[in-house]
N, C-alpha and C positions, 0 to 999 in steps of 0.2 A: 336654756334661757339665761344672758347674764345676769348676774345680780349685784347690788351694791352695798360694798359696808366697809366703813372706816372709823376707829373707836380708837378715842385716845384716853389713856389711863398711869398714873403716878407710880410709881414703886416709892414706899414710905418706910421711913424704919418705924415711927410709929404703929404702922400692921403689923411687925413682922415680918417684914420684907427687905431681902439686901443688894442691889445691881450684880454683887457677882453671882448667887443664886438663881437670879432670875436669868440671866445669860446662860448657866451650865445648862439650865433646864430645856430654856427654849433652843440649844443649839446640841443637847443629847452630848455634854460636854464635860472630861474630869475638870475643877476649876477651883482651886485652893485658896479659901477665903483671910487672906492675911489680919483683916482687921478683927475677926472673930476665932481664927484658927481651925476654922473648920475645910470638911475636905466638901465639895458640891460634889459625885459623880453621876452622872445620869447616862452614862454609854451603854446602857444596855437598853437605854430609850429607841425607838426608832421610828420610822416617818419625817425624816429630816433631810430634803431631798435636799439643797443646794445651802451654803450661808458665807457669809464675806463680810467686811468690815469698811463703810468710806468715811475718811478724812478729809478736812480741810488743805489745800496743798502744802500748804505752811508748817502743817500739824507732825510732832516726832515720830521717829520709827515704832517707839512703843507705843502711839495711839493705834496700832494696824495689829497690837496682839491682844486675845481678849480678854486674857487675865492679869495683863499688865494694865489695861484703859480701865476695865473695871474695878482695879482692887486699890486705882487712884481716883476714879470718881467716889469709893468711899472712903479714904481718907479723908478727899478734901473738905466733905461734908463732916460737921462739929457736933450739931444738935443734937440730941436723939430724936425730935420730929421730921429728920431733914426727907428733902424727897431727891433720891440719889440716882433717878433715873425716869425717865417717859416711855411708855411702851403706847407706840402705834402699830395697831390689829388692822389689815387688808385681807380682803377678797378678792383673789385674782381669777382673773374668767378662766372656767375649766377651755373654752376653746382655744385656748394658745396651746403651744405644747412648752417641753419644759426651759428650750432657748428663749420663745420667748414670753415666756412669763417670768423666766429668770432679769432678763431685760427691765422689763415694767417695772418690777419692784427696785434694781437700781437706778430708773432713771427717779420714782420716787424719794428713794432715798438721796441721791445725788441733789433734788429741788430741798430736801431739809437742811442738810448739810450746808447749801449755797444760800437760803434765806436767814438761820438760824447761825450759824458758822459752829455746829456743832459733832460729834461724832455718831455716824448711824452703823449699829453694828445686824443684820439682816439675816432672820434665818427661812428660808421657805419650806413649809411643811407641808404633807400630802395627805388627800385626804384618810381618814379613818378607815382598818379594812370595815368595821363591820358597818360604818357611817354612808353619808351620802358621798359618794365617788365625785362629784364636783364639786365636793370642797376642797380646793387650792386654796390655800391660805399664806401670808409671809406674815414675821412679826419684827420690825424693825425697833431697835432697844436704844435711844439718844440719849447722851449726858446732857444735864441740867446745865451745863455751864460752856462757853465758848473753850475752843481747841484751838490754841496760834501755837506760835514755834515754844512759846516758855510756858505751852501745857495747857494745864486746866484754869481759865480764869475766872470772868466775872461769870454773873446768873443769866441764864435767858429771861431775863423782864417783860418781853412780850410774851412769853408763853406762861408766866407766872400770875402775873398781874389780871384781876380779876374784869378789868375796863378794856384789856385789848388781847388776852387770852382768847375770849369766846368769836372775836370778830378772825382772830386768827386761825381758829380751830375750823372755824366757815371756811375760809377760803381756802386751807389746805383742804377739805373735805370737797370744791368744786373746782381745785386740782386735778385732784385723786381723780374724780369723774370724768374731766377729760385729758386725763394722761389714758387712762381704760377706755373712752371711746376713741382715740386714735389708734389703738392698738388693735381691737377689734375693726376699724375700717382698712387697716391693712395685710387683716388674714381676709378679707370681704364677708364678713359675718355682718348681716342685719343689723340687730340686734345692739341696742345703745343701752347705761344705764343711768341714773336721775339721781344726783344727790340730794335732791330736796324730797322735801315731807311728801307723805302722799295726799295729803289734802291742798298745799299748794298747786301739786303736778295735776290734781281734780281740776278746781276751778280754772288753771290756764286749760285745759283740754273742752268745757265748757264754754269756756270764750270762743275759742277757736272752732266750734261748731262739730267736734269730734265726742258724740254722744255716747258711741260702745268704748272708748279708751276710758271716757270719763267713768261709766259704769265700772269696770274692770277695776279701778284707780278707787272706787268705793268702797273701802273695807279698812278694817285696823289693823295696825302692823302688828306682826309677828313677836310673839313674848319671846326673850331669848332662853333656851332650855335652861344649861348650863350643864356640865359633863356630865352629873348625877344624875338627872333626869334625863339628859338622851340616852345614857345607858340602860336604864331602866326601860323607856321606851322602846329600843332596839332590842331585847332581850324579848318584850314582848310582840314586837311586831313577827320577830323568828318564831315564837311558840304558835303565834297564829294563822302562821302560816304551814308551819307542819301538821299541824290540826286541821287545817280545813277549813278555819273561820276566820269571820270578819276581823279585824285589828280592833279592838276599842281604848283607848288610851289608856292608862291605868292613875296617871298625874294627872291636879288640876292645869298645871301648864298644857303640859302634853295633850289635854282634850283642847285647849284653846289654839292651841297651834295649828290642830287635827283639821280643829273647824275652821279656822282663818284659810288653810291651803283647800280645802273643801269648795270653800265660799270662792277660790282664786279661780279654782278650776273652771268652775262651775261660767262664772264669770267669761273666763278669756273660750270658754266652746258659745256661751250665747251670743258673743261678738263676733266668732268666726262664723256662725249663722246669720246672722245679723248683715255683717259684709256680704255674705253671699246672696242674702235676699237680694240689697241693695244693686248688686252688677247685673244680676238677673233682671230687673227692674228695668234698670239703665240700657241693657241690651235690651229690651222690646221695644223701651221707647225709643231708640234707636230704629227698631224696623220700623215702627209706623212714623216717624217721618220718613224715611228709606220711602214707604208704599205711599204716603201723601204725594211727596214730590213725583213719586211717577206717574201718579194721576193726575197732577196737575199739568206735566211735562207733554202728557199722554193727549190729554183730553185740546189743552192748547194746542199741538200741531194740527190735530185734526180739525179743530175751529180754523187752523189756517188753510187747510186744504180744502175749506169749501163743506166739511160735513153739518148734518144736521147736528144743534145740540144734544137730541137721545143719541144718534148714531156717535157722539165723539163721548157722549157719557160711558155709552157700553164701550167703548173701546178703551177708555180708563179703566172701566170696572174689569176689562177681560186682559189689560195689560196687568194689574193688581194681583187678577187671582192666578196669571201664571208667574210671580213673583214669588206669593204666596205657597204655589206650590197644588192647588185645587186642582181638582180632575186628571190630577197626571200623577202615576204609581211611585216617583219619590217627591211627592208631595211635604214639606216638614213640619207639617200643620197635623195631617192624618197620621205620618210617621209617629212622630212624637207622641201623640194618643194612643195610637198600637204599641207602643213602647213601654208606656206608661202601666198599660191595661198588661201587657204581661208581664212587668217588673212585678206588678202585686200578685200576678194568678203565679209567678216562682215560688215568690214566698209563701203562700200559701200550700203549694206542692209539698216543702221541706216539713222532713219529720218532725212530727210533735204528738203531746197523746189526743187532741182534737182528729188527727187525721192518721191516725194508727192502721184503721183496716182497710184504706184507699177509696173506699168507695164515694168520697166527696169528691179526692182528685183527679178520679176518672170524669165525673159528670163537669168538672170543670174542663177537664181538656177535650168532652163534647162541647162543653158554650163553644170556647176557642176555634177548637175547628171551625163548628158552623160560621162566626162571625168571618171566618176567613172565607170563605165560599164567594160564588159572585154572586153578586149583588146586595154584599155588604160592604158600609164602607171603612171597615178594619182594611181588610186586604187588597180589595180594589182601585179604590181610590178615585169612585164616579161622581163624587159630586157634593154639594152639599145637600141637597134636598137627595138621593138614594142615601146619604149619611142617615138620616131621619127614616128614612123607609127601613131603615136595617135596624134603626132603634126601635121603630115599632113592632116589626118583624120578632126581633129579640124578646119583645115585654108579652107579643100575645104567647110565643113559643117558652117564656118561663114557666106557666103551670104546668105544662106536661111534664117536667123533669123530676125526675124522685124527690122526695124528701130527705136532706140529709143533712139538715140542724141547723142552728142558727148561721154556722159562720160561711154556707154554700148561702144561705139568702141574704148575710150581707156583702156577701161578694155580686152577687148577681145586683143588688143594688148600688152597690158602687159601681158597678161597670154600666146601668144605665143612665146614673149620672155622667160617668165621664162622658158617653159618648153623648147627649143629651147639649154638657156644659160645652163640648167641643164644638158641636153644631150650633149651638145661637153664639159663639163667640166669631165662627165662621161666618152668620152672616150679617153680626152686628159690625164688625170692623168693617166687613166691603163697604157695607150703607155709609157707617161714620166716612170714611173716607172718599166715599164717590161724594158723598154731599158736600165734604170741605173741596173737594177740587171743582163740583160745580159753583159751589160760592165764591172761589178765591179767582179764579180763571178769567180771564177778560174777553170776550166772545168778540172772536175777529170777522166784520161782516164780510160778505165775498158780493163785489159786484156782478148783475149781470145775472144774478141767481134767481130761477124762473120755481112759479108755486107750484106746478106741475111736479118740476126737480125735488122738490123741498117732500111731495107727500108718497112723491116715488122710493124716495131714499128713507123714511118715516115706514112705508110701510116694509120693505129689507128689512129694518131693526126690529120690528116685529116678527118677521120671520123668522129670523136670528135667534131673537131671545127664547124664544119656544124651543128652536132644535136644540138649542145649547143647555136645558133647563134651569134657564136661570130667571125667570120667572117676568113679571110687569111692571115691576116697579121703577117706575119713571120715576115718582114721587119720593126716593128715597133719602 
């Protein structure tokens, strides 16, 4: 998943801090400090995949070396509080690769450079071995002061200055955000990221009627470790893993972090459940208008053809339930329920110590059997009323089966609900539906049509509904 994060921060000589120190380091660099005489070397640092230096086009050939721009940005600085340099921290999305991630951070740097007119010198680093592998990170190091042909001059006032700093620091931050989500829509990754607050991106997701993002979106951000403390954590999370046990954090951070990603987790799986309820949902009630309309489709031709209103009823209702999939062997109604009933008797099959000496799994793969036999409706798929026959059939033939502990008799009682729920769901949808097609349908009279006609064709549907077992109910 991408993530986002853009921090900007001072180098001061008041810390103890000096631009060419901080350059030797972040760029694993030897770097000879003129103003103090000291030597920076850090080359035996390593993790420092790509770095480069942009200028303004105007700006000398020594602004393009790093220990020539740096050891003149601390000249030019007098004070001993001066701040001799800006270090802007990026998260680059591990799904680029290294072109182009190398990419993204110079066109960022390139947008500093061109708004600020000042020098960005840019190292990308890679993540930690013993750290999180998708931390891709760059750390771009800017002079305080514009770069023209005659060097170092005035101060950047808008980044100083405390009235247009902070509105500045915003808008490179929703920059940043979509220079990274263009980049990601052109490897085709998902997957966007948000520079604002998480309780901002809450309430718009709220507005906007999207309840599991907002959920997800509900939690407090992440404490940042800091090198000491992820080390420490990472040292234990290795020990608890060669152990055999659970990780517990060892830092007050480290447990608040623990629990913050806990809480995320937890989160973005009850949304993915959530979404899948919802399509589930959406696709049924999709099939029952799908099965309305053919009753209504159904039942009006046959009004047009002269039948009686029962005879054009049952013909909705017998066009519905071959729709539906009733009385015929790939049925998706019965399917589905035979499916269901032995996704649970698997699991129940697989080893555990409840079912250690087999003798539950055997009496269960007797239920199984038998419900498959004919004249059940697991396997055969006669009807809904022989559905009901097989379920009663089942409940008188449970007490002869051995005893063999609780979890054979909550099996057997699950499977007389399913089959039980399967059966009134089968024949409350036909009714709900034959009744909105006989409500909604406009009854077409047919001239010419003799009483005689009308109680000859009345008693056929009679006849009908018996062969068929689909029972009397006119009144449905």
């Amino acid at each position: 998943m991408a993530s986002y994060h853009l921090s900007v921060k001072t180098v001061q000589r008041s810390a103890g801090r000096s631009a060419v120190a901080s350059a030797a380091y972040r760029h694993a660099e030897r770097v000879v400090c003129e103003r103090e005489g000291r030597v920076h070397d850090y080359r035996a640092k390593s993790g420092v995949e790509h770095s480069f230096i942009v200028a303004p086009e105007d700006a000398p050939a020594w602004a393009h070396d790093r220990q020539a721009l740096w050891n003149a940005a601390e000249a030019r600085e007098t004070r001993v509080n001066s701040v001799t340099a800006r270090e802007w921290e990026l998260a680059l999305p591990h799904e680029l690769d290294g072109a182009g991630r190398r990419e993204l951070a110079h066109a960022f740097a390139r947008e500093l450079v061109s708004r600020y007119g000042v020098a960005a010198d840019v190292a990308i680093h890679a993540p930690h071995r013993e750290g999180d592998q998708r931390n891709w990170h760059a750390h771009v190091l800017t002079t305080t002061r514009l770069v023209t042909h005659e060097g170092l001059t005035d101060k950047t006032r808008a980044l100083d200055v405390k009235a247009t700093g902070g509105p500045e620091i915003a808008l490179m931050r929703e920059r940043w955000a979509e220079m990274q989500n263009r980049a990601l829509e052109r490897v085709h990754v998902a997957e966007r990221v948000d520079h604002r607050s998480l309780a901002v991106q809450r309430e718009e997701a709220r507005s906007l009627g999207h309840e599991a993002q907002a959920d997800n979106l509900d939690r407090a951000p992440e404490v940042k470790l800091g090198p000491v403390v992820s080390g420490i954590e990472r040292r234990e999370e290795r020990a608890a893993e060669r152990e055999g046990r659970e990780y517990a954090p060892l830092t007050e951070r480290g447990a608040q972090v623990h629990e913050a990603r806990v809480a995320r987790d937890l989160f973005a799986e009850l949304g993915r459940v959530r979404d899948a309820v919802r399509e589930e949902l959406r696709r049924q009630a999709e099939q029952v208008r799908e099965r309305a309309q053919l009753a209504r489709s159904t039942y009006s031709h046959a009004r047009e053809e002269g039948a009686h209103p029962v005879s054009a009823g049952l013909a909705a209702l017998r066009a519905v339930a071959q729709k539906q999939g009733i009385g015929h062997e790939d049925g998706r109604g019965r399917e589905a329920a035979r499916e269901s009933v032995e996704e649970g008797l698997a699991r129940l099959r697989e080893p555990g110590p409840e079912r250690a000496h087999g003798t539950g799994a055997g009496a269960i793969e007797e239920q199984l059997a038998r419900l498959r036999e004919p004249g059940h409706g697991l396997g055969t798929g006669r009807g809904v009323g022989q559905g009901e026959g097989a379920q009663a059939q089942a409940s008188r033939e449970a007490p002869r089966q051995p005893e063999t502990g609780h979890r054979l008799e909550d099996t057997r009682e699950q499977l007389r609900r399913i089959l039980e729920q399967d059966s009134k769901r089968s024949h409350e949808d036909i009714r709900k539906q034959l009744n909105e097609a006989l409500g909604r349908a406009k009854p077409v009279a047919r001239e010419g049509q003799g009483h005689g006609e009308a109680h000859e064709r009345e008693g056929e549907a009679h006849r009908q509904g018996r062969v068929r077992g689909l029972g009397h109910g006119w009144g449905l």
